[in-house]
C-alpha positions in Angstrom: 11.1 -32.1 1.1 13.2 -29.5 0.0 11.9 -29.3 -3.6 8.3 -29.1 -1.8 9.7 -26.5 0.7 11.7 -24.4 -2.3 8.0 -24.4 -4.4 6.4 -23.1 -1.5 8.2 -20.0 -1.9 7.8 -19.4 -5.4 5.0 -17.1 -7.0 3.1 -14.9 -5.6 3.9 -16.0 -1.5 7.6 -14.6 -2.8 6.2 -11.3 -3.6 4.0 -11.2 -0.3 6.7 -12.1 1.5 9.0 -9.5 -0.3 6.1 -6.8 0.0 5.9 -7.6 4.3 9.8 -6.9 4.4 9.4 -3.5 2.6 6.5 -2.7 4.5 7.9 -4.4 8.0 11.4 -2.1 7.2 9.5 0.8 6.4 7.6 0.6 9.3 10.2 -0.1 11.8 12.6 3.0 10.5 9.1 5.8 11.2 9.0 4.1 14.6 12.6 5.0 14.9 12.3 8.2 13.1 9.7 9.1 15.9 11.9 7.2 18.8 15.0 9.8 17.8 12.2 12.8 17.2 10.9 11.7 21.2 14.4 12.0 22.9 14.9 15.5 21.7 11.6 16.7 23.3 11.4 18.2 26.7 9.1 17.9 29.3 9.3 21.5 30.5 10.1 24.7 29.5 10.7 28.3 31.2 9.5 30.5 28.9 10.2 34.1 28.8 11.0 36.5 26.0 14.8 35.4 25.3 13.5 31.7 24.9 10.2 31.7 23.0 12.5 30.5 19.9 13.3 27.2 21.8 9.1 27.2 22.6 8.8 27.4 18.8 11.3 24.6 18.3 9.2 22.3 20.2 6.3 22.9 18.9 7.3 22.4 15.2 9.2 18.5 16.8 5.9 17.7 18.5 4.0 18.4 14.9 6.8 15.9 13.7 6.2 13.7 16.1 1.8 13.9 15.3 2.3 13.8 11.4 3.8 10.5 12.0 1.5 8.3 13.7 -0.6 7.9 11.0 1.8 6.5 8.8 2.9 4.4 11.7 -0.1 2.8 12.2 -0.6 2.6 8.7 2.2 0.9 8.3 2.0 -1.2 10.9 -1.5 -2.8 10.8 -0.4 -3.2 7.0 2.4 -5.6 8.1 0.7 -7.1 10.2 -2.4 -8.0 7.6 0.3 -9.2 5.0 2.2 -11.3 8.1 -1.3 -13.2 8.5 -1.8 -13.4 4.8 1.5 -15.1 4.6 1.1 -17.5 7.0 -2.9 -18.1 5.9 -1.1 -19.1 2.7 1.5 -21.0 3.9 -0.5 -23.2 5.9 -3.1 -23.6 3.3 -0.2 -24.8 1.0 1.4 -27.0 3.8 -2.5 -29.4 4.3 -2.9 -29.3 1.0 0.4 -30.9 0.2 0.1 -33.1 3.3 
């Protein structure tokens, strides 16, 4: 069983799985990239002429904050294609073994 189990992982399921974990980390540090981005936002500001810099501030984190949602879902719908994939394959592998 574990010789069966062991060649199961082998070839190219390895390098899916090892492609899902790059992709899967990847994904997970943008979410916390854009988590860390999200606490440094306010919800209101008082603008008057001494504190248009801080207006300017937010706007360049909420461009941040846009640029990366693309790559997030990117990401993301990647991982989750390769996670089905994987398991397509492993099951495949699995009845035709059984």
């Amino acid at each position: 069983m574990e010789d069966a189990l062991r060649n199961v992982f082998e070839g190219p399921l390895l390098y899916l799985l090892i492609a899902w974990g790059v992709i899967t980390a990847i994904f997970l540090i943008l979410i916390a990239w854009r988590s860390v981005l999200s606490s440094h936002e306010d919800d209101q500001i008082f603008i008057d002429a001494a504190e248009a810099h801080m207006a300017n501030e937010q706007q360049e984190l909420i461009k941040k904050i846009n640029m990366l949602s693309r790559p997030i879902l990117t990401s993301g719908i990647t991982s989750g294609v390769l996670l089905l994939v994987i398991v397509g394959i492993f099951v495949y592998q699995g009845l035709k073994n059984f």
